[in-house]
C-alpha positions as CSV (number, residue, x, y, z in Angstrom):
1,X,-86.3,-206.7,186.8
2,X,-87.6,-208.6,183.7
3,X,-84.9,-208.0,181.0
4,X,-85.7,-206.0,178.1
5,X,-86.3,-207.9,174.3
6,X,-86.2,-205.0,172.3
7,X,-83.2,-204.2,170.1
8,X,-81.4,-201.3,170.9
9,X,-80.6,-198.1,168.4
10,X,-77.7,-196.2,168.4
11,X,-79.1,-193.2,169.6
12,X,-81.3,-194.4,172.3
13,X,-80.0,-194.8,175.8
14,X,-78.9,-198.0,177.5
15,X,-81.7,-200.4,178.1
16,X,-81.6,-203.9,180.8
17,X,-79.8,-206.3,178.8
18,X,-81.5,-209.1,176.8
19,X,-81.0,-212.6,179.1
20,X,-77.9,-214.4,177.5
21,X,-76.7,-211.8,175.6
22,X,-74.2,-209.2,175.6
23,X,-76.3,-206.2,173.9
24,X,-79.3,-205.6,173.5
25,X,-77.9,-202.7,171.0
26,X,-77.8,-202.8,168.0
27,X,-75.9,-200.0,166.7
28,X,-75.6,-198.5,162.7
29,X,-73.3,-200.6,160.3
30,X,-70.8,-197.8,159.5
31,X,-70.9,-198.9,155.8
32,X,-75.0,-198.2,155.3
33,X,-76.6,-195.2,155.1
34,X,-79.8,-196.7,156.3
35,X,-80.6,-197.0,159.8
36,X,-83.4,-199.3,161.5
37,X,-84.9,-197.7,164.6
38,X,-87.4,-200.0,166.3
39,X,-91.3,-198.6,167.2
40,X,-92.2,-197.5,170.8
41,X,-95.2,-198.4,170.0
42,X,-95.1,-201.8,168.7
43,X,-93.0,-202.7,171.5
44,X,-94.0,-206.0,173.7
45,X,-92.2,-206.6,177.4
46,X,-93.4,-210.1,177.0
47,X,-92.6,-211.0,173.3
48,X,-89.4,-213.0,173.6
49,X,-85.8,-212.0,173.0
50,X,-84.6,-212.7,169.2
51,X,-83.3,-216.3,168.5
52,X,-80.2,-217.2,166.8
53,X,-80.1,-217.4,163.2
54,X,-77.6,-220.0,161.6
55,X,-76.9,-218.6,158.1
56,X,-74.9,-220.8,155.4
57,X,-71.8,-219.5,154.5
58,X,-71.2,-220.1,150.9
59,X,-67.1,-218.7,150.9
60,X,-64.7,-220.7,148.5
61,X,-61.7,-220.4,150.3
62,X,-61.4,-221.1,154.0
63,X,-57.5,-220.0,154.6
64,X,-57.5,-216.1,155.3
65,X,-54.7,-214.5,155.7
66,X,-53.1,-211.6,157.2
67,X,-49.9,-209.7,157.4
68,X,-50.4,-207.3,160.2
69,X,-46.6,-207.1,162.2
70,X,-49.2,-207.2,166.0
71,X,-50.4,-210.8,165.3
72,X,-48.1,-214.1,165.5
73,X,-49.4,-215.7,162.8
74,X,-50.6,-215.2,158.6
75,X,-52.9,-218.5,158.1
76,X,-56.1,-218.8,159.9
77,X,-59.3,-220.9,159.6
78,X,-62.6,-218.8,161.1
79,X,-65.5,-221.9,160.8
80,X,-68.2,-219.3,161.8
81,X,-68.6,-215.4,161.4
82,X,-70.3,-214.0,164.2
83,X,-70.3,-215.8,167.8
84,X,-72.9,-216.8,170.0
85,X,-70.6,-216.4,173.2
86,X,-72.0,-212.6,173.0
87,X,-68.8,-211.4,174.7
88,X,-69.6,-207.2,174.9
89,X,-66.4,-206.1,174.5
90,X,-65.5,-208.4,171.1
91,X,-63.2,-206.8,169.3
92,X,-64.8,-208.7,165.9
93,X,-67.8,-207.5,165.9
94,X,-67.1,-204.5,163.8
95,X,-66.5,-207.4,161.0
96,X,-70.3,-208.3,161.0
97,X,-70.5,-204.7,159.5
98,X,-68.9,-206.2,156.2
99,X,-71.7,-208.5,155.9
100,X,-74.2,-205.6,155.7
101,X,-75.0,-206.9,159.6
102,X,-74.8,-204.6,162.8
103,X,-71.8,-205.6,165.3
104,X,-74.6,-205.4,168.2
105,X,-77.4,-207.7,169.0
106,X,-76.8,-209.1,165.0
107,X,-73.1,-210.4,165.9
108,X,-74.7,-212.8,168.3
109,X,-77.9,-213.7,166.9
110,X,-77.0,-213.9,163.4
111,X,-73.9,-216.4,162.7
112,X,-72.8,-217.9,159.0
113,X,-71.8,-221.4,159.3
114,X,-69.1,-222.4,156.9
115,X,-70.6,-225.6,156.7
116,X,-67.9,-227.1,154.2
117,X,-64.8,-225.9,155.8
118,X,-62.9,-229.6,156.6
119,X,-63.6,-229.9,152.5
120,X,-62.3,-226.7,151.8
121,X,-59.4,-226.9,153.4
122,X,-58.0,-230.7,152.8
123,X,-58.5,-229.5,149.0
124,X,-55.8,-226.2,149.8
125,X,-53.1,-228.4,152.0
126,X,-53.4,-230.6,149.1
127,X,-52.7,-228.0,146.4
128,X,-48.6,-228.1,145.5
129,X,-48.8,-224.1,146.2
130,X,-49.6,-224.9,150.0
131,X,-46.4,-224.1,151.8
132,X,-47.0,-225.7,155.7
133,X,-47.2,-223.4,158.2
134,X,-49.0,-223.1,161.5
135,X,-52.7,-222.2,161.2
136,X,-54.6,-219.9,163.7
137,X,-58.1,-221.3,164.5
138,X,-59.7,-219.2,164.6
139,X,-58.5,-216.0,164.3
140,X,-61.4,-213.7,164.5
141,X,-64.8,-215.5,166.5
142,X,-64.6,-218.4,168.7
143,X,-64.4,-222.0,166.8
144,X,-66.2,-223.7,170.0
145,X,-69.1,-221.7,170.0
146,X,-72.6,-223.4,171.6
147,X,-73.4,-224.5,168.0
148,X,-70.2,-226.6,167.5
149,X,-71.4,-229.5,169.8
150,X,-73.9,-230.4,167.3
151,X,-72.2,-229.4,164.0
152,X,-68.8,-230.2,164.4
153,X,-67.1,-228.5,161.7
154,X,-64.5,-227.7,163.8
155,X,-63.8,-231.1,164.9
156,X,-63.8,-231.8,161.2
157,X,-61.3,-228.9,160.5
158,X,-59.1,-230.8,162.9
159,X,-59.3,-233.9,161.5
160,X,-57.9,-232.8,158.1
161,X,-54.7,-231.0,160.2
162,X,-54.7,-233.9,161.9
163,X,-54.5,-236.2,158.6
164,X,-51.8,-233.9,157.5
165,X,-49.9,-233.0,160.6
166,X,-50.1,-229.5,159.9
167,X,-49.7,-227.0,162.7
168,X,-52.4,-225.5,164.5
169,X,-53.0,-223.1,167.3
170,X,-56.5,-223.0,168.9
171,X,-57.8,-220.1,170.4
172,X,-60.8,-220.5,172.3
173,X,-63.1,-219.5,175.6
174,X,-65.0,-222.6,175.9
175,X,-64.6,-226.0,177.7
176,X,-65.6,-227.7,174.2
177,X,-61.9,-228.4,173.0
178,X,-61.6,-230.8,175.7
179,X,-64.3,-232.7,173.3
180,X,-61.2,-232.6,170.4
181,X,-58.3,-233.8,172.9
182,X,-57.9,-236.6,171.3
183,X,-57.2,-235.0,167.9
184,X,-55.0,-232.1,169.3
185,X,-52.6,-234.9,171.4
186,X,-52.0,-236.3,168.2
187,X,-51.1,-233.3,166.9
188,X,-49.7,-232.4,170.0
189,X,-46.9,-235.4,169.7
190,X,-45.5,-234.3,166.3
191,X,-45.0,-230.4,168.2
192,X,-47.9,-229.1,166.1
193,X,-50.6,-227.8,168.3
194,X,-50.9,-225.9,171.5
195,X,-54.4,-224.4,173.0
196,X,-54.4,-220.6,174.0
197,X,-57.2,-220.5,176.5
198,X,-58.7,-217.2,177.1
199,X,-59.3,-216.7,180.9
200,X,-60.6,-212.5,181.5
201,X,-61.7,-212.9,184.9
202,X,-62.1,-215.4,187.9
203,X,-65.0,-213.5,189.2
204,X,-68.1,-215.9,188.2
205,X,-70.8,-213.0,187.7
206,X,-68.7,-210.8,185.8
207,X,-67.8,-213.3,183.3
208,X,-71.9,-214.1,183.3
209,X,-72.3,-210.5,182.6
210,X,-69.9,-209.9,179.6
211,X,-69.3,-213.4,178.3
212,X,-73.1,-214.8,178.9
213,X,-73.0,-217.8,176.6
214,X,-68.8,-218.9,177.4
215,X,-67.7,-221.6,179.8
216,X,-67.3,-220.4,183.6
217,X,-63.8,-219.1,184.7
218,X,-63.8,-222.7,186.7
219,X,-64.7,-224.7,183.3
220,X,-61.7,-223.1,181.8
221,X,-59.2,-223.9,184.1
222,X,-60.8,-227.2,184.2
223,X,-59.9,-227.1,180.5
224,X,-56.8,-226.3,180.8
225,X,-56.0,-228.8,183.2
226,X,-57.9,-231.3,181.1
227,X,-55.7,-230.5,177.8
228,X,-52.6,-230.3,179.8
229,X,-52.7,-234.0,181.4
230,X,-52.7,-235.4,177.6
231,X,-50.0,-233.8,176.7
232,X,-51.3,-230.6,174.8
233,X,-49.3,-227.2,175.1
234,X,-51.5,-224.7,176.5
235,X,-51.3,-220.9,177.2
236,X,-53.7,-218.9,179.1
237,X,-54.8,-215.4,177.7
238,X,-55.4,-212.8,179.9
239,X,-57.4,-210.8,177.6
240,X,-58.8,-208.7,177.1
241,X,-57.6,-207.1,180.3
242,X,-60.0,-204.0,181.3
243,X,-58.0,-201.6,183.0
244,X,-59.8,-200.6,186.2
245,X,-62.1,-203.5,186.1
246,X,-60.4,-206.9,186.0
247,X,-56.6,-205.6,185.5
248,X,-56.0,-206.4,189.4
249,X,-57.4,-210.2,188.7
250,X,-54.0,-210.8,186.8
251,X,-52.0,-212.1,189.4
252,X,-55.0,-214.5,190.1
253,X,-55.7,-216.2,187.0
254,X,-51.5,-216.8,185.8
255,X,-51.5,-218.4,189.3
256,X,-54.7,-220.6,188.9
257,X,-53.6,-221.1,185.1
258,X,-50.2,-222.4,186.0
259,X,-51.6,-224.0,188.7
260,X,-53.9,-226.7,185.9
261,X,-50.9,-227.0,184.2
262,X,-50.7,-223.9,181.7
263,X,-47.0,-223.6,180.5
264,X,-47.2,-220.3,179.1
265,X,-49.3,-216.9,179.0
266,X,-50.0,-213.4,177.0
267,X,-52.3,-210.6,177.8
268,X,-54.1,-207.7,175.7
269,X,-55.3,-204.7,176.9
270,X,-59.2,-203.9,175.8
271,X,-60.1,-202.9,172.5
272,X,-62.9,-200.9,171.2
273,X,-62.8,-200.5,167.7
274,X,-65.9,-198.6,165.5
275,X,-69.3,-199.3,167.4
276,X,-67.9,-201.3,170.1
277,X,-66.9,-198.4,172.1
278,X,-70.4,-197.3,172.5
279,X,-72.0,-201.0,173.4
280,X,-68.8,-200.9,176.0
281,X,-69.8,-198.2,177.2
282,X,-73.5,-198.9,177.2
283,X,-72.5,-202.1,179.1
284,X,-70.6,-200.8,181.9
285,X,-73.3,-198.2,182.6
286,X,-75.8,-201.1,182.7
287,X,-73.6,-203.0,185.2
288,X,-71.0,-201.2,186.7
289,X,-71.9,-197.9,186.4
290,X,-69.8,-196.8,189.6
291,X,-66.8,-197.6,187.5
292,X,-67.8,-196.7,184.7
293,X,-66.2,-193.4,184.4
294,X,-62.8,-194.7,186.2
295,X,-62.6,-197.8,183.5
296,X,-62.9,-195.2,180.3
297,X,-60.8,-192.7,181.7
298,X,-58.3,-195.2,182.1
299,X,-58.9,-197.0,178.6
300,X,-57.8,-192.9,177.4
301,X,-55.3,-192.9,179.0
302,X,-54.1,-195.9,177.5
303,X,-55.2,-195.0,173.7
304,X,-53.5,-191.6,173.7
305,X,-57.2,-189.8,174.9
306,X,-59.4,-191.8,173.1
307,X,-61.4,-195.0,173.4
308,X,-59.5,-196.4,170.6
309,X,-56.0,-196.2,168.7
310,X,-55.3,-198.5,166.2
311,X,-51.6,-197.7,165.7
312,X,-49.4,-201.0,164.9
313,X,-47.1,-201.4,167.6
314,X,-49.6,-199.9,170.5
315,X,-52.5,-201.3,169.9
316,X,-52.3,-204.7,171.3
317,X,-50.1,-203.3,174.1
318,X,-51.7,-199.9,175.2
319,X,-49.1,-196.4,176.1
320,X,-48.6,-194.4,178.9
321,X,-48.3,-194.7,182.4
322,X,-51.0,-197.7,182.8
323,X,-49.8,-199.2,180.2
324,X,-46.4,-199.3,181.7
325,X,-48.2,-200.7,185.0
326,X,-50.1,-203.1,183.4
327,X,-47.2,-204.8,181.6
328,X,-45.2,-205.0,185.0
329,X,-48.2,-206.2,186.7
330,X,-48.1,-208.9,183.7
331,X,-44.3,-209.9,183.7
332,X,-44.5,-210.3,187.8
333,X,-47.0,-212.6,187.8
334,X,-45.8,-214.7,185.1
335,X,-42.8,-214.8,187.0
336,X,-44.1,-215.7,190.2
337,X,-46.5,-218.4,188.7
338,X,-43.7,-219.6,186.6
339,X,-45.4,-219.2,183.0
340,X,-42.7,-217.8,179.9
341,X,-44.3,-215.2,178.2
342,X,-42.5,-216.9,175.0
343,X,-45.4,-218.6,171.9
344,X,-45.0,-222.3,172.2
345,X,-43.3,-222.8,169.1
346,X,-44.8,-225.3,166.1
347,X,-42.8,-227.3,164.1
348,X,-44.0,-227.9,160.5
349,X,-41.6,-231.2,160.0
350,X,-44.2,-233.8,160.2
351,X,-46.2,-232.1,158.2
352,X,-47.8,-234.8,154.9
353,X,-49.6,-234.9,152.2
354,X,-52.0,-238.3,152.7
355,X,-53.3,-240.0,149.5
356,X,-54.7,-237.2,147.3
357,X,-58.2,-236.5,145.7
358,X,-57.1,-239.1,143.0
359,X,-56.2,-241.9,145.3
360,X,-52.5,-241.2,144.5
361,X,-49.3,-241.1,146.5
362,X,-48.0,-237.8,146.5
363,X,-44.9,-237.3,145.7
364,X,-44.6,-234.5,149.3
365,X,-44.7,-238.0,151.6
């Protein structure tokens, strides 16, 4: 079946999904009265799907930070909001809402490029207030999205860490860091960087389905083993797991992790926060609609009855009985493979200041 180009509606059933994306919804920005519902009429099966828009992002301060008691870290470094990966079952793409965006079909077409992050941020490590510590990047959308290979900001954003040994923990989907090995082993040999590697399932046409525009389950092991044979920490993350769906692939992947030379893993259980729930849902009737109902029921049963609790202390773990299961599940076959479930820790004592804007020695070095 020739996929669909139109853009979905909230309110209008589930339609074939574009090609290489992971909705073809796009559902109401919770913080806009106004709605956009497409024509019927001015629709054209053989007009193309939308394109990707690369947006400038004009922010002044590239070091967010957060102090929720669920996440390991407070610094992070996000080089692009939105992500072209077009993973369904983000759990960011709510935050295109706060750029007056939809967290559908614009989440994935419509990405803001912080085109002057490495500047941004060598001018904050400089700053006397800048106290090191380990910096996520990114913390929200992937930092080796498809656009990355030919604008490099990330690169460049690891440069500067790398100038002034500060600590930093990539989180990615996509065989791209190997491209940046050489920067992280540097880093690496001073105990300040490690690679978590997101790995959700080993089955190749699932991931195509609800990761269209990531790396293959086998490029990511490949990346892992890549990373790992320079000397670069790496963990694999099992997220997010989908209970009833890819939860039994656990085992599997710690094993084929440890096996490319992963040291350590975590998992998450699936979150679907605002409109996600309903382009989750949307999705698994599109693909897997005989599980459908079994991977929702389970997902309440998880959340305390709904699709979505965002309690601190449950959320990134799930309740109840499946929850229970699914951390066993976890802990056995971290065991087995022989991956600690403990963060690789980062060390802040090589951290430097480098010759500053002025061309002077700091007084830091």
């Amino acid at each position: 079946m020739k996929p669909n180009p139109r853009p979905q509606t909230g309110g209008e059933a589930p339609l074939v999904q574009l090609r290489g994306r992971g909705t073809a919804q796009n559902p109401r920005n919770r913080f806009v009265s106004a709605e956009f519902v497409a024509d019927p009429e001015a629709y054209d099966p053989d007009e193309p799907g939308p394109r990707t828009q690369f947006l400038r992002d004009h922010t002044r301060n590239i070091i967010s930070r957060n102090d929720s008691p669920d996440i390991p870290f407070d610094a992070s470094v996000n080089p692009y909001r939105g992500c072209e990966h077009g993973c369904v079952y983000c759990f960011a793409r709510p935050t295109h809402e706060y750029l007056g965006y939809s967290s559908g079909l614009d989440f994935e077409t419509k990405i803001l490029v912080k085109h002057d992050a490495a500047e941004l941020l060598r001018k904050e490590l400089l700053a006397a207030r800048w106290v090191p510590r380990p910096i996520a990047l990114s913390g929200v959308t992937d930092p080796y999205q498809p656009v990355e290979r030919r604008l490099k900001i990330t690169r460049g954003v690891l440069e500067v860490l790398a100038e002034f040994r500060n600590p930093v923990a990539v989180v990615t989907k996509n065989h791209l860091v190997t491209r940046d090995a050489d920067l992280l082993a540097e880093l690496a040999s001073h105990n300040a960087a490690v690679v978590n590697l997101s790995v959700t399932t080993l089955d190749a046409e699932l991931q195509r389905t609800m990761e269209p525009r990531a790396a293959t389950p086998a490029r990511r092991l490949d990346a892992i083993r890549t990373l790992s044979e320079v000397g670069i920490p790496v963990r694999v993350l099992i997220a997010p797991v989908i209970p009833g769906l890819t939860d039994h692939e656990m085992p599997a992947i710690a094993a084929a992790a440890a096996e490319a030379g992963a040291v350590a893993a975590s998992y998450v259980p699936l979150r679907l926060p605002f409109a996600l729930k309903e382009l989750f849902e949307g999705w698994l009737q599109t693909h897997v609609p005989d599980r459908a109902d079994k991977v929702l029921n389970r997902i309440r049963d998880m959340r305390g009855g709904k699709l979505y609790d965002a309690q601190f202390g449950t959320r990134m773990t799930g309740e109840g009985i499946f929850a229970v299961q699914m951390q066993a599940l976890f802990n056995t076959a971290c065991r087995k493979a022989g991956l600690t479930r403990d963060f690789p820790t980062l060390s802040t004592e090589a951290f430097r200041r480098p010759h500053d804007a002025r061309g002077q020695i700091s007084l830091f070095d």
